[in-house]
NUKOL-246222 format. One record per residue (C-alpha): x, y, z; residue in one letter. Coordinates in steps of 0.25 Angstrom, whole numbers, padded with zeros to 4 digits, always signed. Layout:
residues N
XYZa ...
This chain:
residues 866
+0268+0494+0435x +0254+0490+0430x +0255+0488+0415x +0244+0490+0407x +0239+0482+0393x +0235+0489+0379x +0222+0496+0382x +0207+0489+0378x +0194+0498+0376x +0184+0490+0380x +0179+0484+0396x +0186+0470+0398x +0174+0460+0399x +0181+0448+0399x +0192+0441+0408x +0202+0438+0395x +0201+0453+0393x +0203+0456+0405x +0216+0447+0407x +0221+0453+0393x +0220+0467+0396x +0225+0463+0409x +0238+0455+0407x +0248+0462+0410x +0242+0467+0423x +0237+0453+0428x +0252+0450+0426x +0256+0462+0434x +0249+0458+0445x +0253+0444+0449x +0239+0438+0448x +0237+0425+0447x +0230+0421+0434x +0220+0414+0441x +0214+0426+0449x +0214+0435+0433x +0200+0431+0431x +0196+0434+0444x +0202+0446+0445x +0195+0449+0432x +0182+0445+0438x +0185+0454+0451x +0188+0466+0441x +0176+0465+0433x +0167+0462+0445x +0175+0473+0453x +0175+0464+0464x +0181+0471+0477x +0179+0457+0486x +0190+0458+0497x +0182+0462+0504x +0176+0448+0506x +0190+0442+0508x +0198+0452+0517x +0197+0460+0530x +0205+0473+0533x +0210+0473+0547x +0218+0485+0554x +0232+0479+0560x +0244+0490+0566x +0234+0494+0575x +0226+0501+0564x +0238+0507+0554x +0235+0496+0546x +0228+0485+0539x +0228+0473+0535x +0220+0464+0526x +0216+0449+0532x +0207+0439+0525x +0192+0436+0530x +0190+0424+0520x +0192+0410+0524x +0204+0408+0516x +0210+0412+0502x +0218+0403+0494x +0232+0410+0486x +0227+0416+0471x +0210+0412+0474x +0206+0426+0474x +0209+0442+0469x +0204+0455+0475x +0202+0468+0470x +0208+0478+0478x +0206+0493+0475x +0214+0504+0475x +0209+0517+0485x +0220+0525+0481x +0228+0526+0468x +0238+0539+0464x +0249+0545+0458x +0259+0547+0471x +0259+0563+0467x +0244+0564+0468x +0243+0556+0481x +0243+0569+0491x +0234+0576+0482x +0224+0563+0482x +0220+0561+0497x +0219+0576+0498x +0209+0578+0487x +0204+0564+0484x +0191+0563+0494x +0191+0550+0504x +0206+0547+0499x +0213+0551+0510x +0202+0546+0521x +0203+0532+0514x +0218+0531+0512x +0221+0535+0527x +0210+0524+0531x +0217+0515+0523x +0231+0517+0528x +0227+0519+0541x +0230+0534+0544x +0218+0541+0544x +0217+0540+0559x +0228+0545+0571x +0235+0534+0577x +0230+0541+0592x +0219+0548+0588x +0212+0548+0600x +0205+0560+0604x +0203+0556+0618x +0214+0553+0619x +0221+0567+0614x +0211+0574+0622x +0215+0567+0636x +0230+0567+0633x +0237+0572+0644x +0247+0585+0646x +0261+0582+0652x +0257+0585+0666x +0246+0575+0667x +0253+0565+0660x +0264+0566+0670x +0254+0564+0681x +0246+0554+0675x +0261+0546+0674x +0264+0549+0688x +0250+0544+0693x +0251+0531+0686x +0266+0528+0691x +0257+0529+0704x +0246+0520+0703x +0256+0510+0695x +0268+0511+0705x +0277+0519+0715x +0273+0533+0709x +0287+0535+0700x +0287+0537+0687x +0294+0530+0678x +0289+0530+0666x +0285+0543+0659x +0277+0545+0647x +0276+0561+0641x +0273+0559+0625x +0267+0567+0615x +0264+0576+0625x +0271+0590+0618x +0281+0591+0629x +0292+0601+0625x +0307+0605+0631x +0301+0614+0641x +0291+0605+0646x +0299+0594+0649x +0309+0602+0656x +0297+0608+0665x +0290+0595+0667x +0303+0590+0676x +0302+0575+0671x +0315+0571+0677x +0311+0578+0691x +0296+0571+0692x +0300+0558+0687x +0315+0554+0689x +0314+0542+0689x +0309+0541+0674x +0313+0528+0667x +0307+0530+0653x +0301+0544+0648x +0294+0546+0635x +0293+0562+0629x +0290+0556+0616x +0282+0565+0605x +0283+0580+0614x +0293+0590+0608x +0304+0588+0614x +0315+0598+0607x +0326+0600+0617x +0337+0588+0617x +0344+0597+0628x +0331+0598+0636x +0327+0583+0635x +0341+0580+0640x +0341+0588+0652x +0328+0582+0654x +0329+0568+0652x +0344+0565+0658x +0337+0568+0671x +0330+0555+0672x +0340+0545+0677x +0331+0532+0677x +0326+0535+0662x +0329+0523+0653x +0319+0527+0644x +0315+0539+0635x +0309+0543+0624x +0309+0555+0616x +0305+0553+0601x +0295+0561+0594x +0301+0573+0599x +0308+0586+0590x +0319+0585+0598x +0325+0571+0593x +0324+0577+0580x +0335+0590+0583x +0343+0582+0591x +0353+0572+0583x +0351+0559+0590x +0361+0568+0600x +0348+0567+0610x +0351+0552+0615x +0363+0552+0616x +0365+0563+0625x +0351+0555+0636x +0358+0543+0635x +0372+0549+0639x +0364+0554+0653x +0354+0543+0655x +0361+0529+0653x +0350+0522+0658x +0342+0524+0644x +0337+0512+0638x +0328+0520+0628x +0329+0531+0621x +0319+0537+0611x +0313+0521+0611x +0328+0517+0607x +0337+0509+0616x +0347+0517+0618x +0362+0509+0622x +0359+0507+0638x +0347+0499+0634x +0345+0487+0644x +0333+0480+0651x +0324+0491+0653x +0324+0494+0638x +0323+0478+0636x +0310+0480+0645x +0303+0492+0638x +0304+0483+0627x +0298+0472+0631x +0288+0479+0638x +0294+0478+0653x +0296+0491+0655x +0284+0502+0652x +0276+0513+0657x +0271+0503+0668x +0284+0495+0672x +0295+0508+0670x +0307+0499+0677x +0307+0485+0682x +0321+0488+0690x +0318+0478+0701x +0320+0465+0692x +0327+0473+0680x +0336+0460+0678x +0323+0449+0675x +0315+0460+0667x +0318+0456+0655x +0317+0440+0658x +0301+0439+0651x +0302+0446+0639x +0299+0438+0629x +0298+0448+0618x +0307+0462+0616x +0303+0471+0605x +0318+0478+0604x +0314+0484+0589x +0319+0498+0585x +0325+0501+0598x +0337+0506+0590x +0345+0496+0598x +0361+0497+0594x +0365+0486+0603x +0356+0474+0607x +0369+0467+0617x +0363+0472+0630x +0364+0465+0644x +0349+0466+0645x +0346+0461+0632x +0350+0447+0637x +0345+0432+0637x +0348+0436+0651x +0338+0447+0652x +0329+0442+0640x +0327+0427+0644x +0314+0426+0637x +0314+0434+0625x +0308+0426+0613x +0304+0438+0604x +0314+0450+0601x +0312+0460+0591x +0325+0470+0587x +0321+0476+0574x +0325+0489+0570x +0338+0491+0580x +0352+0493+0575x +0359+0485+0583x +0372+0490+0577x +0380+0486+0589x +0377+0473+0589x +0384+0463+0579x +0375+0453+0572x +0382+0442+0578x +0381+0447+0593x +0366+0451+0592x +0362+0436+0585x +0372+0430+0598x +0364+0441+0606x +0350+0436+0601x +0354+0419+0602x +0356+0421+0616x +0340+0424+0620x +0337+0409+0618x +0320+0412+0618x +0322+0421+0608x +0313+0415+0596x +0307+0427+0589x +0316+0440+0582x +0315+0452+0575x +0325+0459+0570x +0330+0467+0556x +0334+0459+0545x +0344+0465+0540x +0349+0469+0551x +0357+0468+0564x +0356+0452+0563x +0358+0450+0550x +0352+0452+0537x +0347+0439+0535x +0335+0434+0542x +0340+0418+0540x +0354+0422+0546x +0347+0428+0558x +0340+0416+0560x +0350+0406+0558x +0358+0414+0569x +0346+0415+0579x +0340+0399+0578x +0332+0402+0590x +0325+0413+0583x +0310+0407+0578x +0306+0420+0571x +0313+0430+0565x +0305+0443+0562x +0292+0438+0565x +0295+0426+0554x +0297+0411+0557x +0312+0408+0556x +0309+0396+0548x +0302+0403+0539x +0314+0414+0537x +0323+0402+0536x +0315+0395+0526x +0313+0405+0517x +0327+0414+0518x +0320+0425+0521x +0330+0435+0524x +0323+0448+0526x +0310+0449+0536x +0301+0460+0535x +0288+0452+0541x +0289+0458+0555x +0290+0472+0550x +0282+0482+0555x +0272+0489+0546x +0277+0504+0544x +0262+0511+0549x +0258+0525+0545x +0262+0536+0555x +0257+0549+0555x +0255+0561+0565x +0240+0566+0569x +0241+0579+0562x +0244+0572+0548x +0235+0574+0537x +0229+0562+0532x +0235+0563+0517x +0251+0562+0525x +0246+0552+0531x +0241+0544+0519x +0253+0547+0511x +0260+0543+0522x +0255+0528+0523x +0251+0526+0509x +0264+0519+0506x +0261+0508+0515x +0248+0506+0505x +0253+0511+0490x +0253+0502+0478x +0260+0508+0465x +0259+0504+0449x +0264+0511+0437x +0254+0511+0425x +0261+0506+0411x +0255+0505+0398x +0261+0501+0383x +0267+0514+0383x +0271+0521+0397x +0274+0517+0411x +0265+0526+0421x +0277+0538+0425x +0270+0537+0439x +0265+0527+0448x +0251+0525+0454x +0250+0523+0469x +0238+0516+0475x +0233+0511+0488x +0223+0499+0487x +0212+0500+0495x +0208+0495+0509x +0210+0480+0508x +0222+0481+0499x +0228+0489+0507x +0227+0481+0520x +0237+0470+0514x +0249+0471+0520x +0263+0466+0517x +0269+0451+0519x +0281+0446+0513x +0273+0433+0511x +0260+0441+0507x +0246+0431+0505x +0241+0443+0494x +0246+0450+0483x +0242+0463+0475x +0242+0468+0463x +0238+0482+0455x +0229+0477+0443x +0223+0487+0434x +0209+0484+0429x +0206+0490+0415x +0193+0486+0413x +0192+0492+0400x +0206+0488+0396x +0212+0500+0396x +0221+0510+0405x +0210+0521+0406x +0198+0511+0412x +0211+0504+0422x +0206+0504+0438x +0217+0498+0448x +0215+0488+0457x +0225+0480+0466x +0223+0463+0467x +0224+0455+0477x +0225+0439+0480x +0230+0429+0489x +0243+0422+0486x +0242+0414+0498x +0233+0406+0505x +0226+0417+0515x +0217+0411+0526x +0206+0419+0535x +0212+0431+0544x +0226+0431+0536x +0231+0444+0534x +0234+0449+0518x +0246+0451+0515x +0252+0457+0502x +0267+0458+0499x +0270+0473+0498x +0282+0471+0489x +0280+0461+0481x +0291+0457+0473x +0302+0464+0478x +0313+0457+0488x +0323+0461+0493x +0333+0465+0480x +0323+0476+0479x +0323+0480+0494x +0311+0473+0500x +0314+0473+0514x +0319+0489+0513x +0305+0491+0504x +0296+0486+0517x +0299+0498+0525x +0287+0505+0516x +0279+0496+0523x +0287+0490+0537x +0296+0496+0547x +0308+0489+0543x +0321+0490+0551x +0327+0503+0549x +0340+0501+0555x +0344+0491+0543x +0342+0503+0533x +0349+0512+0541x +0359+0506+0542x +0359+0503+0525x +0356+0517+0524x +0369+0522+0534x +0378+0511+0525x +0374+0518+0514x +0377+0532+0521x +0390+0529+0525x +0393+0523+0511x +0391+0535+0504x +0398+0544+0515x +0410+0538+0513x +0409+0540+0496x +0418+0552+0489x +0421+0554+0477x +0433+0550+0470x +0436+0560+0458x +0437+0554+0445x +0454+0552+0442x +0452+0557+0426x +0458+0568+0422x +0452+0580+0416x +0451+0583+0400x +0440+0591+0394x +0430+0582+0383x +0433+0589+0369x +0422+0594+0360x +0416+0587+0350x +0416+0597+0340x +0418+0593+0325x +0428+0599+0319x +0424+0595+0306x +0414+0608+0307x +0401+0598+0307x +0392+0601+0320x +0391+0590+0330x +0377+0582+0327x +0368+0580+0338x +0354+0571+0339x +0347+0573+0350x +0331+0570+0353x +0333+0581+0363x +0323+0594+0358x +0331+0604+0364x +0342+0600+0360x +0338+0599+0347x +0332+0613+0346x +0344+0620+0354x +0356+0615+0349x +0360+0624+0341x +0374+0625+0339x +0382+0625+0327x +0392+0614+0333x +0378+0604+0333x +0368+0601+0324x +0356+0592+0326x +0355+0577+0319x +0343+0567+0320x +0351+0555+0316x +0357+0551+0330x +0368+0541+0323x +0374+0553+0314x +0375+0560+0328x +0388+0567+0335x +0379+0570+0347x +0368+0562+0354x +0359+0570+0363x +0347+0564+0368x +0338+0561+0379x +0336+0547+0376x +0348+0536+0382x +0359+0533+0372x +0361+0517+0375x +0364+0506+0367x +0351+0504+0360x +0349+0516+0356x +0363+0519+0351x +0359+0506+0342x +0346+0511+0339x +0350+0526+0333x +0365+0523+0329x +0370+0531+0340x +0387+0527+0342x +0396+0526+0353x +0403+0540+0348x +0391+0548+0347x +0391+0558+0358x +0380+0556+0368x +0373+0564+0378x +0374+0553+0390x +0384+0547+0396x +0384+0533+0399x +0379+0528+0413x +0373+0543+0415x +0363+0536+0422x +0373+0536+0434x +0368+0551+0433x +0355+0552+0428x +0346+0542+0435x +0345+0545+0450x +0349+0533+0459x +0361+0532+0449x +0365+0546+0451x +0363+0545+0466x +0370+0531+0465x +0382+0539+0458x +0383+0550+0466x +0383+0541+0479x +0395+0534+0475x +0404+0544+0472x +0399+0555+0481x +0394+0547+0492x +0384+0555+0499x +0384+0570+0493x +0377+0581+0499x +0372+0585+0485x +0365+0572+0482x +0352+0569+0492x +0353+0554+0499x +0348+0546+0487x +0344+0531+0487x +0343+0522+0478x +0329+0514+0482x +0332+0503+0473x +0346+0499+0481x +0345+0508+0492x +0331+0509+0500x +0337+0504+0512x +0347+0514+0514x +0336+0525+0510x +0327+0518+0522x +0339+0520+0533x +0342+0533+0527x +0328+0536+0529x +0327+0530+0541x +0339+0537+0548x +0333+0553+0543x +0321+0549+0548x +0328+0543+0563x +0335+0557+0563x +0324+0566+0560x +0327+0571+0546x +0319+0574+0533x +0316+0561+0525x +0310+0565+0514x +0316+0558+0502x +0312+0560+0487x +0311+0548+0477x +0315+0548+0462x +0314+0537+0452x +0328+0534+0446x +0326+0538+0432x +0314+0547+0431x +0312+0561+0428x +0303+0573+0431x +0300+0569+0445x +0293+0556+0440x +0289+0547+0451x +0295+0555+0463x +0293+0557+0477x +0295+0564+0489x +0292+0558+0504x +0297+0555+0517x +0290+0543+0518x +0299+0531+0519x +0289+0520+0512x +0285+0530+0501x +0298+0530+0497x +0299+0514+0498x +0286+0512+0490x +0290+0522+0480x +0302+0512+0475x +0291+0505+0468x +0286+0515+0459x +0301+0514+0452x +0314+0515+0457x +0318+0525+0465x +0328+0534+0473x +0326+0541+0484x +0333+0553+0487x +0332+0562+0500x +0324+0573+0496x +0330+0588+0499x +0319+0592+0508x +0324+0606+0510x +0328+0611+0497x +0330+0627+0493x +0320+0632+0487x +0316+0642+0478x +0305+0653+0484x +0301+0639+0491x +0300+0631+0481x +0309+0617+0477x +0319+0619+0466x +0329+0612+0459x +0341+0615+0449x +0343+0609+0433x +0359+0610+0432x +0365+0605+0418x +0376+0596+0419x +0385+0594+0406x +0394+0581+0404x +0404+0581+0393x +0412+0571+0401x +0412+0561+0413x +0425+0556+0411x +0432+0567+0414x +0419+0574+0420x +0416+0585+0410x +0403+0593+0417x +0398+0607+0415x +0386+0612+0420x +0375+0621+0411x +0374+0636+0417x +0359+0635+0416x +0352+0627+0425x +0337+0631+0428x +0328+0629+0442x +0316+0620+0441x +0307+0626+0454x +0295+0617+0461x +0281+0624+0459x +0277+0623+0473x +0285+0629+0487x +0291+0618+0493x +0285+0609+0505x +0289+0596+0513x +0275+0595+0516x +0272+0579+0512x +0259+0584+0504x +0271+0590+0496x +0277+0579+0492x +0269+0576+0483x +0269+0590+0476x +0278+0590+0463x +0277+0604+0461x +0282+0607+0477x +0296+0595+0475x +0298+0592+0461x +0305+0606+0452x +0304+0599+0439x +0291+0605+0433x +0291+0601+0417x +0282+0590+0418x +0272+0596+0427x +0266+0606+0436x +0269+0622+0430x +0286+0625+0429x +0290+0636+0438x +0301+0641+0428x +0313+0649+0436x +0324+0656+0428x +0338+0650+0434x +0344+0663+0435x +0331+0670+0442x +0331+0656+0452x +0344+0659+0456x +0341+0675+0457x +0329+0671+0466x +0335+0660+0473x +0347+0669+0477x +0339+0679+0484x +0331+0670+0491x +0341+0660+0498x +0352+0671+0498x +0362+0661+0491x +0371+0662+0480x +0369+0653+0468x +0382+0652+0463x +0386+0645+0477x +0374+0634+0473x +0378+0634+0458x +0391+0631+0464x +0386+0618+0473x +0378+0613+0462x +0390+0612+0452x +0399+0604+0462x +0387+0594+0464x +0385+0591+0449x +0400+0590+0446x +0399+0578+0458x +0387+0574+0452x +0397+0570+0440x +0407+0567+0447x +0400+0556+0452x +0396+0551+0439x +0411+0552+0434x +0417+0542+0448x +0405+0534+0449x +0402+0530+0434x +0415+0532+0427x +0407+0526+0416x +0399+0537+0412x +0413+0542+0404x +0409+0542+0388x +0417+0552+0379x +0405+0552+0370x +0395+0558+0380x +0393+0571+0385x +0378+0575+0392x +0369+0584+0398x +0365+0582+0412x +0354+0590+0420x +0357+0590+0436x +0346+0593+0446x +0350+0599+0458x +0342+0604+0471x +0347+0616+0483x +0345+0611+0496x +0341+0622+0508x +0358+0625+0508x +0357+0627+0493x +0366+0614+0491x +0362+0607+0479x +0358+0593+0479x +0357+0583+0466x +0344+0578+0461x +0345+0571+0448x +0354+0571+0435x +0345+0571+0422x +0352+0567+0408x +0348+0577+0396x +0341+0586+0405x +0328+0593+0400x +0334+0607+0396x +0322+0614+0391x +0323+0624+0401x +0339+0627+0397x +0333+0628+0383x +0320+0636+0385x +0326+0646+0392x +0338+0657+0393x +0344+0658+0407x +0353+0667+0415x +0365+0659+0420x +0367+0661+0433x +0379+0652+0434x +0393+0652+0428x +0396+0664+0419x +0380+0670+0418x +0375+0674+0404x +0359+0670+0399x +0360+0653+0395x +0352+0655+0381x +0341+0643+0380x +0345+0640+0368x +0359+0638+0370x +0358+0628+0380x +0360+0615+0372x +0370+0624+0363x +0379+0625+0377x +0376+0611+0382x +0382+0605+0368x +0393+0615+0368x +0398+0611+0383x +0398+0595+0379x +0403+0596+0364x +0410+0605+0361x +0416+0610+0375x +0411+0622+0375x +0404+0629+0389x +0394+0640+0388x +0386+0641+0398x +0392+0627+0406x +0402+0627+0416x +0412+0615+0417x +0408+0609+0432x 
C-alpha cells in the first residue's frame, strides 16, 4: 500500500519540502536516510543513470535476464537508481492494453522474452523430414556408426496417427528396438499403441508424452505395457519399477542415441559416473541392486529432487545414501522424503559437503531449514500459434509489482500492477539478495494528481565488478506466511511435497460426515405484544424503512427505545455502548455469523462438517492452505483435467478484486494484493441462451438452536451480458463471468418466472426438480453452521440471509457465497410470479411485510419452512 500525505499546491523546490511531503513514503520504502537527499537530487534531475553502473545479460539460454554490475565496485547504501516503470494497469484492463496500447505488447514480449519461438528456425522447418526419410536416415547412420541395427529410434512431432503406426511396421523393421520415442504425434488409440509397442521384446525405453492419447486413457495405459514388457526401465521419461543399470546409464549419459546398450561390460558400466541426475524420474523406490556403491563407486554428485520415493522409509534411504562413501554433493526436496529439516539431513549424511547447491557449514551455521537456492527458474512456455498478448499474460507474473493507493480518506478498492522496465526487471531473486527495491511515488507538485511512480534501487551489500543483482522477491515474508510454498510463482519447486499436503488434505475431508445436532425440536414463539402496542423497529435500512408497513411494527429513530434492531452495520460491543443498544433487544445478526458470511469461514465451516460436498466447489484457504491448493493443482494438471480456479477476497462484495486463471503463479502473486481464497471455478456451467447465470435465494433464520430456516418464494436470476467463453482473452471480461450488474455495465433484467419459462423449454428440465436440490443444499448450508459453531445460538436474534447459488451442466446446484442483509431492491421494485411453493404474484411491496411476519410474529406468507 503506498500512502499518500495531505496534498500541496505548488512545485517542490527544496529538499526539506520534498522530505515533508514525502514522509510517509520514504518510510514505506526502506530507504536509508542517507541516500533521501540523493534520491531527491536524482528526482529533480530525472536522473535515469544505471545505465552507467549495470549491464543486462541474457541467462536460461535466452528466456531470461539478468542484471550484473560493470562498475569497479559499489559499497552497501552509497548510491540509488531510478528505475521506471514500462507497464502500469489495473488487472481488468491488462488484455485490453497490449491489444490497443501501440508498442506495448512488442516491448513487453521483448522484455519477458517471449516475443520470439523457442525453434523458430525456418530452415530448419522447411527441411524437416517426413517419417519415411527419417527412418532411413536412422537406418543409414546405424550403418556408418555400427553393425547396421537399429537400436535406438527417434519419430517426434512428426503427426503420426493410429493408422500410421500400425502401417509403418515398426516392430517388424526394427525388433530389436531398445528405446523408442513417438513423443508430440497424435497418438489416440491405447489398444493400437499396445498392440504395437508389446512387439518389441528388447525395448527398455519409451516414450509417448504429448500425445491425445494419454489424456483419454486413465493412467491404465502403463500399466497395461509394463505387464508385457518387463524389460522397461522408462516409461513416458518416468522409471517405471523394473528400473536397473540401463536406466542408471541414460541418466548419466551412458547410454544414448549413439551407445543404445553397452551389454558386453553391463556390470562395470556404471563404475565412472561421478555425477547422476535422477530428478523427477517419478521414482517410488530408490533400493535397487544397480543403484549400489557396488555399481556407483564413484559417484560424488547425486540429484533426487522431485521423486516420491514413497516406498522407501527415511531411515533406509539416509542408510541407503551413507553407504556411497564419495558421495559429497546432494539435492533433494526439503521437506521431503528425508526429512523436513535440512540440518537433520545433514547431521545424518556427515559426508555430504553440499546440500542443495549450498555449503553444509553454511546451512549448519545458520539453521537454515528450508533450501530453495537450487531451484530451477519456472520459464515461459508457449506454443508457436500463440498470440503474443497469451503470451504476455502468461509470463508477466514472473515480472509484476503491485501497490494499493490510500489517502486520508479511502484505501484504493483496486490494486495497480506494474512491470519495471528493462534493467529492474532483469533482477532476479536471492534469499541473501545484494539490492533492494521499492515503489516511490514522486509528487512533484505535492499533490496526488502531479504523482508519476518510479521503483528505487540500492545496494545493501558490498557488490564487486561482474556480480550478478539480486533482489529478494519476497521480502518480509518467511515461512509463517508460506515462503517456501510462495516461490513456486517464480521456481519449480518439488511438487510431490504438495501433493501429497494436498491428498492428506483430500483424504481428511473424505472421511468427514456430518453429525446431526442431539437437540430436540420446538418452534421459537412470536414476539408479538400483547399489550396491543406495535413492535418498534430502528433500522438504517431505506427499504425497510419505506416498506414496512404492517400495523404489528412501526418505525423509530431512537435505537435504545427499540424492540427490533435492523441494520446493515455490525452490532458489537462498541457500538452497543455507543447507541444504548442492550443485550434484550432483538437483533438482526447472530453471533459468530461470520462462520457464514465471509468466504474462507464458510468454506472452513462447511469442510468440517460435510467434508467434501458435491455442492460446494474445492475451496482453499491461501492464507493456511496454498500448499494443498499447489498439489491439488498439480495433480488435475498430471491427469489432464481443467484447472481453471477463481480467486475472491475474503470479505468483499461486488466482485472487488477477483479473478479468474488457470495460471498457477497468478494465483500465487495474487495473495499479495489481499487475502484470498481460491475456489475451483465451475468451467461448464448451465447457461441461459448461452449466457453465465446465477441464482439470489432468501434464506430466513429465526433460530439456530433448534435450527429454525424458511426460504423466501421469491428469488430472482442475475444473468451475464456477454455469451459465455473459456477463451483466456475472456477472462478478463466482467460482463462474459461475473452476473452481478448493479455497479457496472448495463443490467440485463430477467423476470424469475419468464427465466424459468425459458430456461424449461430450452434444457427440457423441470425446475421443480432443481428447486428441489437447491433446498436440501441450503438446509446443509445451516446445518453446518448449527454442528460446526454451536455458538452462533442467541434467543434474541433472528436474520436475513441472501444465498447465491450456481447450476452446473447436470443442473446440480453449487454454492457461491452467503451474504448478510442482502440488498433486496429487486424483491421490493418489483411484483413477481411464484413459481415455487403454492404460486400467486409476490407483491413488491409486501416483501419486508412477509420477511418480518416469518421471524416475529410466526407467521409464513410466501416462506416455506426448509
Amino acid at each position: 500500500m503506498v500512502a499518500m500525505a495531505s496534498t500541496a499546491n505548488r512545485r517542490i523546490e527544496t529538499y526539506e519540502e520534498f522530505a515533508k511531503v514525502h514522509a510517509l513514503l520514504l518510510a514505506a520504502s526502506g530507504l536509508p536516510e542517507c541516500l533521501h537527499r540523493r534520491l531527491f537530487d536524482k528526482l529533480s534531475g530525472e536522473s535515469f543513470d544505471g545505465g552507467s553502473h549495470f549491464q543486462i545479460q541474457p541467462c536460461e539460454g535466452g528466456r531470461q535476464r539478468r542484471l550484473v554490475l560493470t562498475s569497479t565496485s559499489m559499497e552497501t547504501d552509497s548510491d540509488v537508481f531510478l528505475v521506471d516503470h514500462a507497464w502500469t494497469f489495473r488487472l481488468s484492463d491488462a488484455y485490453k492494453q497490449l491489444r490497443e496500447v501501440p508498442g506495448l505488447a512488442e516491448r513487453m514480449g521483448s522484455l519477458m522474452c517471449v516475443d520470439v519461438d523457442v525453434d523458430d528456425d525456418e530452415d530448419e522447418g522447411n527441411c524437416k523430414l517426413g517419417v519415411e526419410e527419417t527412418l532411413e536416415s536412422e537406418v543409414g547412420e546405424a550403418k556408418e556408426k555400427g553393425d547396421g541395427t537399429l537400436r535406438w529410434l527417434e519419430l517426434e512431432g512428426l503427426n503420426i496417427d493410429d493408422a500410421m503406426l500400425v502401417s509403418l511396421a515398426l516392430p517388424t523393421r526394427f525388433p530389436d528396438l531398445v528405446a523408442l520415442s513417438l513423443l508430440g504425434n497424435k497418438l489416440n488409440s491405447a489398444e493400437v499403441v499396445v498392440q504395437e509397442v508389446i512387439k518389441f521384446k528388447h525395448l527398455k525405453g519409451i516414450w509417448l508424452n504429448s500425445n491425445p492419447l494419454l489424456k483419454n486413457c486413465d493412467g491404465k495405459l502403463e500399466g497395461v505395457i509394463l505387464k508385457e514388457l518387463p524389460e522397461l526401465e522408462i516409461y513416458n521419461s518416468s522409471f517405471t519399477s523394473n528400473f536397473g543399470e540401463w536406466a542408471l546409464g541414460f541418466c548419466a549419459g551412458i547410454y544414448g542415441k549413439d551407445n543404445p546398450v553397452n551389454a558386453d561390460q553391463a556390470h562395470t558400466s556404471l563404475h565412472t559416473v561421478s555425477s547422476l541426475d535422477l530428478s523427477n524420474r517419478n521414482i517410488h523406490n530408490l533400493k535397487n541392486k544397480a543403484f549400489t556403491p557396488i555399481c556407483l563407486p564413484s559417484l560424488t554428485y547425486l540429484n533426487i529432487q522431485g521423486n516420491p520415493l514413497d516406498q522407501n522409509s527415511v531411515s533406509d534411504l539416509l542408510d541407503l545414501l551413507r553407504r556411497f562413501t564419495c558421495l559429497r554433493s546432494l539435492e533433494v526436496d526439503i521437506p521431503g522424503p528425508l526429512g523436513r529439516r535440512a540440518i537433520d539431513i545433514l547431521e545424518s549424511l556427515p559426508n555430504i559437503s553440499e546440500l542443495n547447491g549450498i555449503n553444509a557449514s553454511k546451512i549448519l551455521e545458520t539453521g537454515k531449514h528450508v533450501i530453495g537456492s537450487m531451484l530451477l527458474p519456472r520459464l515461459p512456455e508457449w506454443t508457436p500459434d500463440e498470440p503474443l498478448a497469451d503470451r504476455i499474460i502468461n509470463a508477466m507474473w514472473q515480472y509484476l509489482m503491485t501497490y494499493r493507493l490510500a489517502d486520508e480518506e479511502k484505501l484504493d478498492e483496486t490494486s495497480v500492477w506494474y512491470v519495471m522496465d528493462e534493467l529492474g526487471s532483469a533482477l532476479r531473486h536471492s534469499d541473501e539478495p545484494n539490492f533492494r527495491v521499492a515503489p516511490f511515488l514522486f509528487m512533484p507538485e505535492g499533490n496526488l494528481a502531479s504523482a508519476v511512480s518510479f521503483s528505487i534501487l540500492w545496494p545493501t551489500q558490498n557488490v564487486q565488478k561482474g556480480d550478478e543483482c539480486t533482489r529478494n522477491f519476497l521480502l518480509g515474508i518467511g515461512e509463517d506466511k508460506q515462503r517456501s510454498a510462495r516461490l513456486t510463482a517464480w521456481f519449480h519447486t518439488p511438487e510431490n511435497y504438495f501433493i501429497n499436503a494436498y491428498e492428506k488434505h483430500h483424504q481428511k475431508l473424505l472421511s468427514t460426515s456430518l453429525i446431526s445436532p442431539t437437540f430436540q425440536y420446538s418452534e421459537t414463539g412470536s414476539i408479538h405484544q400483547h399489550c396491543g402496542r406495535p413492535l418498534r423497529v430502528y433500522t438504517d435500512i431505506p427499504h425497510v424503512e419505506e416498506y414496512l408497513t404492517h400495523p404489528e411494527f412501526a418505525i423509530t429513530n431512537e435505537p435504545k427505545g427499540a424492540d427490533i434492531i435492523w441494520t446493515g452495520m455490525q452490532v458489537d460491543e462498541e457500538m452497543k455502548k455507543a447507541t444504548g443498544i442492550t443485550d434484550q433487544q432483538y437483533i438482526n445478526q447472530f453471533p459468530f455469523e461470520a462462520c457464514l458470511v465471509m468466504k474462507h469461514h464458510l468454506a472452513e465451516t462447511i469442510q468440517k462438517a460435510h467434508g467434501s460436498p458435491q455442492w460446494l466447489q474445492p475451496t482453499y484457504n491461501l492464507e493456511t492452505h496454498l500448499s494443498q491448493l499447489i498439489g491439488d493443482y498439480c495433480v488435475r494438471r498430471k491427469e489432464g483435467l481443467d484447472n481453471l480456479w477463481i480467486l475472491k477476497p475474503w470479505n468483499m462484495a461486488r466482485t472487488i478484486d477477483t479473478t479468474v486463471t488457470d495460471n498457477l503463479p497468478a494465483i500465487i502473486r495474487l495473495m499479495e494484493t489481499g487475502p484470498k481464497i481460491c475456489q475451483k471455478y465451475i468451467e461448464q456451467p448451465a447457461l441461459f441462451q448461452g449466457k453465465k447465470f446465477d441464482l439470489r435465494y432468501i434464506v430466513l433464520v429465526r433460530s439456530m438452536h433448534p435450527l429454525e430456516i424458511f426460504l423466501s418464494d421469491c428469488f430472482w436470476v442475475r444473468i451475464a451480458n456477454n455469451l459465455y467463453s473459456l477463451a483466456r482473452s475472456s477472462l478478463f471480461e466482467y460482463e462474459t463471468h461475473f452476473t452481478v450488474m448493479n455497479y457496472r455495465g448495463a443490467i440485463n433484467h430477467k423476470n424469475a418466472s419468464e427465466f424459468v419459462r425459458e430456461f424449461e423449454e430450452e434444457h427440457q428440465v423441470k425446475w421443480l426438480d432443481i428447486h428441489t436440490r437447491v433446498r436440501k443444499m441450503i438446509r446443509s448450508v445451516f446445518e453446518a453452521a448449527a454442528v460446526a459453531h454451536p455458538e452462533m445460538h442467541s434467543p434474541t436474534s433472528r436474520a436475513m440471509y441472501g444465498v447465491d447459488v450456481m447450476l452446473d451442466s447436470s443442473f446440480q446446484p453449487k454454492l457461491l457465497e452467503v451474504t448478510y442483509c442482502p440488498d433486496c431492491t429487486r424483491a421490493c421494485k418489483y411484483d413477481m410470479d411464484i413459481v415455487v411453493g403454492e404460486g400467486g404474484v409476490a407483491k413488491g411491496v409486501d416483501f419486508f411485510n412477509n420477511v418480518f411476519r416469518c421471524l416475529f410474529l410466526n407467521e409464513t406468507s410466501q416462506v416455506s419452512q426448509l
